[in-house]
C-alpha positions in Angstrom: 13.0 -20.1 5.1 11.2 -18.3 7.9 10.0 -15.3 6.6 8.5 -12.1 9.0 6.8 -10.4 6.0 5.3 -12.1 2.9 3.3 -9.1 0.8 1.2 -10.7 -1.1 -1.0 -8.7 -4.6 -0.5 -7.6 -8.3 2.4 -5.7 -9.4 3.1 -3.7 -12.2 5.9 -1.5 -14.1 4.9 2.1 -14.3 5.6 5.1 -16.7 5.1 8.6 -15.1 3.9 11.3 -17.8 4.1 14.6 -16.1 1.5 16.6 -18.0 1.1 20.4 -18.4 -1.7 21.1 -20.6 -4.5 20.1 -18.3 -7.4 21.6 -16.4 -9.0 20.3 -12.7 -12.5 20.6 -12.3 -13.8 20.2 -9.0 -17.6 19.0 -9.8 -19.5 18.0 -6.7 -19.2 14.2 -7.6 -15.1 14.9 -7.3 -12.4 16.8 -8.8 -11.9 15.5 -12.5 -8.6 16.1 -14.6 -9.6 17.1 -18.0 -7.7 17.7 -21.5 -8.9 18.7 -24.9 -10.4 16.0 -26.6 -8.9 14.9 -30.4 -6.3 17.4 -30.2 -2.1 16.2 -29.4 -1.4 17.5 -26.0 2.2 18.0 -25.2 4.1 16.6 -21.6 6.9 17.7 -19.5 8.6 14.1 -19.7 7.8 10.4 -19.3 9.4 8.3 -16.4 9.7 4.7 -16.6 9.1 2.6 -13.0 10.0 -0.7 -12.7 8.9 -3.4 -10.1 6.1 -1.6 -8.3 2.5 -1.6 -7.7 1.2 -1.8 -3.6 3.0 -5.8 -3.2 6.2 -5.0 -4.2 6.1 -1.4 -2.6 5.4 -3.3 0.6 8.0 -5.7 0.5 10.9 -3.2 -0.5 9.7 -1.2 2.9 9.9 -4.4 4.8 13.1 -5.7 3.1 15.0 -2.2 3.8 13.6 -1.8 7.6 15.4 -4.7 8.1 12.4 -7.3 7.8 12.9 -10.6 6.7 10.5 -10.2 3.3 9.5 -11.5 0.5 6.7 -10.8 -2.3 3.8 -13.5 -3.4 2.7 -12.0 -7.0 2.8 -12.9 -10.8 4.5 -11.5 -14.1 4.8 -12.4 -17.5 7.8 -13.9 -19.1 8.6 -10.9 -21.0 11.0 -7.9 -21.0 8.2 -5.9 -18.4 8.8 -9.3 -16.1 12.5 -9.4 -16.4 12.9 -5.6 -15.7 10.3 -6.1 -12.8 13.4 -8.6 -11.2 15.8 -6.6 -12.1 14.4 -4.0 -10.4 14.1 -5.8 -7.2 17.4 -7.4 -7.2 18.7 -4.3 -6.3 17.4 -4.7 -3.1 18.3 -8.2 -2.8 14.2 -8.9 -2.3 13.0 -12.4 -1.9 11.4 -13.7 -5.4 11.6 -17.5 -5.0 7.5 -17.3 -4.5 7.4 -14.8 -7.7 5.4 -17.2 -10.4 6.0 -15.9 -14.3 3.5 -17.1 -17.1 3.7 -16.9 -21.1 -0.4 -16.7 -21.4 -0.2 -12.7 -20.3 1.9 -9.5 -20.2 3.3 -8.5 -17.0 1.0 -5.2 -15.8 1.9 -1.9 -17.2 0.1 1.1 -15.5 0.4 4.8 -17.0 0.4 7.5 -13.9 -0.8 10.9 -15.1 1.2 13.5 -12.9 -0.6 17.4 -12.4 1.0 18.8 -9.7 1.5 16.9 -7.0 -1.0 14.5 -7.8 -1.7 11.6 -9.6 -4.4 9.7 -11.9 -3.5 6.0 -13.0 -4.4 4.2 -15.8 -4.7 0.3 -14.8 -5.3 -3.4 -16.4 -5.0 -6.3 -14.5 -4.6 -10.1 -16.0 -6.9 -12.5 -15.2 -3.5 -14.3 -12.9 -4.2 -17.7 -12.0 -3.9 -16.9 -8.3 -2.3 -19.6 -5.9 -0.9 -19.4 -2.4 2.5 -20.8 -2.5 3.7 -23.7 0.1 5.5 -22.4 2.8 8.3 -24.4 4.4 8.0 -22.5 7.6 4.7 -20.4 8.4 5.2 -16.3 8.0 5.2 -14.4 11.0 3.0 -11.6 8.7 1.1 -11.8 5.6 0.7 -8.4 4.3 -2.2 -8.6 1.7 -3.1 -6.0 -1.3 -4.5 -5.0 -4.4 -5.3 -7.9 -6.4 -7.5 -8.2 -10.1 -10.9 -8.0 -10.0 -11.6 -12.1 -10.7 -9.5 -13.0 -7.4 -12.3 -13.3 -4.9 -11.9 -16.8 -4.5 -8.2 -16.3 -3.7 -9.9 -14.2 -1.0 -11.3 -16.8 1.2 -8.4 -19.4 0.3 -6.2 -16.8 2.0 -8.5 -16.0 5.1 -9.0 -19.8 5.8 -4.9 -20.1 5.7 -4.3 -17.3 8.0 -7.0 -18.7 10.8 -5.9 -22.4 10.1 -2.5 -21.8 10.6 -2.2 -19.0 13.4 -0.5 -16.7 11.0 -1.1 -12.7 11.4 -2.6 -11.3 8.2 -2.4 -7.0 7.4 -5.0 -5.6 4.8 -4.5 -2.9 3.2 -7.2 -3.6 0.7 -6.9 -2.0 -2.9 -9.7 -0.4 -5.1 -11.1 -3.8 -6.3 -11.4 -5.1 -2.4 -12.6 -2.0 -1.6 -15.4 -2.7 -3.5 -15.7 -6.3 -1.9 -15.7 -5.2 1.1 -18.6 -2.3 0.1 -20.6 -5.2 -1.4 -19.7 -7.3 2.1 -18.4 -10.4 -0.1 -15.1 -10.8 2.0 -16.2 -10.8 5.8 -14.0 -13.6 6.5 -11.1 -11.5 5.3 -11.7 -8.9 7.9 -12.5 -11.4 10.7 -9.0 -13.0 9.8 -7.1 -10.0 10.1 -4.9 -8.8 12.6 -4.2 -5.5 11.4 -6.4 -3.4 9.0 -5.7 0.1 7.3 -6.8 2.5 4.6 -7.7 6.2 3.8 -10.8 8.0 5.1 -12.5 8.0 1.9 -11.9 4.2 1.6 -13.3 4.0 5.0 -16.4 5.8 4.4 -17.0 3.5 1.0 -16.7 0.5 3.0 -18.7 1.4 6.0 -21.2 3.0 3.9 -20.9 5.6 6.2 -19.7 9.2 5.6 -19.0 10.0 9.0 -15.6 12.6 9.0 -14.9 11.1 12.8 -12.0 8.8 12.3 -12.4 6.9 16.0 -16.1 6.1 14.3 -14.5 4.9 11.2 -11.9 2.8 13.1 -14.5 1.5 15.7 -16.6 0.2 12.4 -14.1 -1.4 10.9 -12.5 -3.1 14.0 -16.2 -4.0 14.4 -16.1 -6.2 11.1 -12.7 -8.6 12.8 -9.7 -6.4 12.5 -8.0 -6.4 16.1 -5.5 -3.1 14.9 -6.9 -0.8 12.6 -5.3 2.3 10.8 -7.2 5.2 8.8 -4.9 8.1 7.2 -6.4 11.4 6.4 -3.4 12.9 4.0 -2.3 15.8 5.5 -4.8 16.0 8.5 -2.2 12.7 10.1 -2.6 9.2 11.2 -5.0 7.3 13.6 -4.5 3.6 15.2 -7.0 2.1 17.7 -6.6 -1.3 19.4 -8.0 -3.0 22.3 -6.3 -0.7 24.6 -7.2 2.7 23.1 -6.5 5.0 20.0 -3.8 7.2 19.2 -2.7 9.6 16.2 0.1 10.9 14.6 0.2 14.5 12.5 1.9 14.2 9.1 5.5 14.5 9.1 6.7 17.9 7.6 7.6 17.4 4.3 11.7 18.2 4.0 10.9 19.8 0.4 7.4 20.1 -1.7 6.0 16.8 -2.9 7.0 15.6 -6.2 4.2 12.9 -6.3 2.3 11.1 -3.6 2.5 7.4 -5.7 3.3 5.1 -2.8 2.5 7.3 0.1 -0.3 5.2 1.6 2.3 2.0 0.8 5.2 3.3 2.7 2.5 4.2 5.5 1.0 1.1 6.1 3.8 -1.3 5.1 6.3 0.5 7.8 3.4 0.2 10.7 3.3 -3.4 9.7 6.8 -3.9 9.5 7.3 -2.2 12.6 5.1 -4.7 14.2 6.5 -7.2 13.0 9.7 -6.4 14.7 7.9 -6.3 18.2 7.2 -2.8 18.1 3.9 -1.7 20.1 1.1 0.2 18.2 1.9 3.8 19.4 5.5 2.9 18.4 4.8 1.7 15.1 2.8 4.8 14.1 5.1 7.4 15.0 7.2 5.8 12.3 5.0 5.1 9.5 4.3 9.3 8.4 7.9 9.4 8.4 8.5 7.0 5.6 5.7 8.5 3.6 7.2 11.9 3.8 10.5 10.7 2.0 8.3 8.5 -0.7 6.8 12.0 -1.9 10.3 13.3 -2.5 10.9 11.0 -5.0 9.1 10.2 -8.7 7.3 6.5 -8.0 6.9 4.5 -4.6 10.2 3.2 -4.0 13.1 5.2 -4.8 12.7 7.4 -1.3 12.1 4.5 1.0 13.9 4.2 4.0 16.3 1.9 5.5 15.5 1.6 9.4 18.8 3.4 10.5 17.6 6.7 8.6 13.6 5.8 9.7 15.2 6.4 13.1 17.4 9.2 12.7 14.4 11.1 11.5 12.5 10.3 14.1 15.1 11.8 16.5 15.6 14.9 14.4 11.6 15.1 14.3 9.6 18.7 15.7 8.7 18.9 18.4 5.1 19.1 16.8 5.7 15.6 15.8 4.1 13.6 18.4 2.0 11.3 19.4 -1.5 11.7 21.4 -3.4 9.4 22.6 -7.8 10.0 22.1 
């Protein structure tokens, strides 16, 4: 099997409790979401999502954009694995690389909804992390959040992707964040052909809290990455190559938010589907915003993805605000 996209990271079942008895306090070290301590504090309603985590967001993108996908990751043999198949079956996803083990649970993460946004509660398992043999090599890798043991896996992956000419996107999660901060993945950044995170994430990795996103690109390409993407939420998009830097506003939301879970998935996944179909940078992130804006619509990351008929439909119906400028 030839595969265009192979996401590759930790996955996880999810439950959404919508809360509202809760208080945000906006201390200068960041905003914290606080409840009375010892006391029973009643929610709207609980949510269960199956099958998702930044990985298998990534690879349902792909898979209904029309990329030929598949997902790298590990479960449990228990109920949370099998609904975690089930889940993606619906889709038709790829799982012939998913690896199950009896030794640990498959992940389940509890999201705290307030409003529109959300604070997750996370474990990972200790996974015995293994790059599966490839028939054919993938035309993408598309790497993510992984456990905090798996820096090893780190450079096994880097060495494979420059070895074997294949074109790696990182869109590194809060433990590779913190790699990267600490500089103990270089080789992952020099490997990579396409790079892309958050502002904030940015800054932490650069060490530098510099609110120009062409400086934040610049250092980061600096570091390997040949493409590299930073989102600012609402403020848009930014891409920079060899050839120059573009951005993209945010696409209007059709309706208010119901969570933003999976926004920053269905944003970078799309870009790096979309060049994975031979799309050119500028074209790939006029489209990328759009899939974000229908994620939000939706309670967890999957449920509003689009196929790639409706990606372009939108983009056809978009404002006239909606466009692109080149910096």
């Amino acid at each position: 099997m030839k595969y265009d996209f192979v996401s590759i990271g930790d996955v996880t079942n999810d439950t959404f409790i919508t809360l509202v008895d809760a208080t945000v306090h906006d201390e200068a070290t960041g905003k914290e979401i606080c409840m009375r301590f010892g006391d029973k504090i009643p929610y709207e309603s609980a949510e269960y999502v199956r099958g998702v985590g930044n990985a298998a967001n990534a690879a349902i993108s792909a898979k209904r954009l029309g990329v030929n996908a598949a997902l790298v990751t590990d479960i449990g043999t228990d109920s949370g694995g099998d609904d975690c198949l089930e889940s993606w079956a619906k889709d038709n996803l790829d799982v012939s690389l998913v690896r199950r083990h009896t030794e640990y649970p498959t992940h389940h993460h509890y999201v705290l909804r307030f409003g529109a946004e959300r604070t997750i509660l996370i474990k990972h398992a200790p996974w015995p992390y293994v790059l599966p043999h490839f028939d054919e090599l993938p035309m993408w890798i598309y790497f993510t959040s992984t456990g905090e043991h798996g820096e090893p896996y780190h450079h096994e992956l880097a060495q494979y992707v420059k070895t074997n000419n294949v074109k790696l996107a990182f869109q590194p999660g809060t433990f590779q964040i913190k790699l990267s901060a600490d500089g103990k993945i270089p080789d992952v950044y020099q490997a990579s052909k396409f790079f892309v995170c958050n502002k904030e994430e940015a800054q932490h990795i650069l060490g530098n809290d510099s609110t120009d996103i062409k400086v934040l690109m610049q250092g980061i390409r600096d570091m390997g990455p040949k493409i590299v993407s930073v989102t600012d939420g609402p403020n848009g998009a930014w891409m920079m190559n060899d050839e120059g830097a573009w951005m993209i506003p945010m696409y209007p939301d059709p309706a208010p938010p119901k969570n933003r879970t999976g926004a920053g998935d269905a944003y970078a996944s799309t870009v790096t589907a979309m060049l994975a179909a031979g799309l050119s940078v500028p074209d790939a992130l006029i489209r990328g915003p759009i899939n974000s804006a229908f994620v939000v619509q939706q309670i967890g990351a999957q449920k509003g993805l689009l196929t790639r008929a409706q990606l372009e439909d939108y983009l056809a119906k978009a404002p006239p605000e909606y466009k692109i400028t080149q910096l």
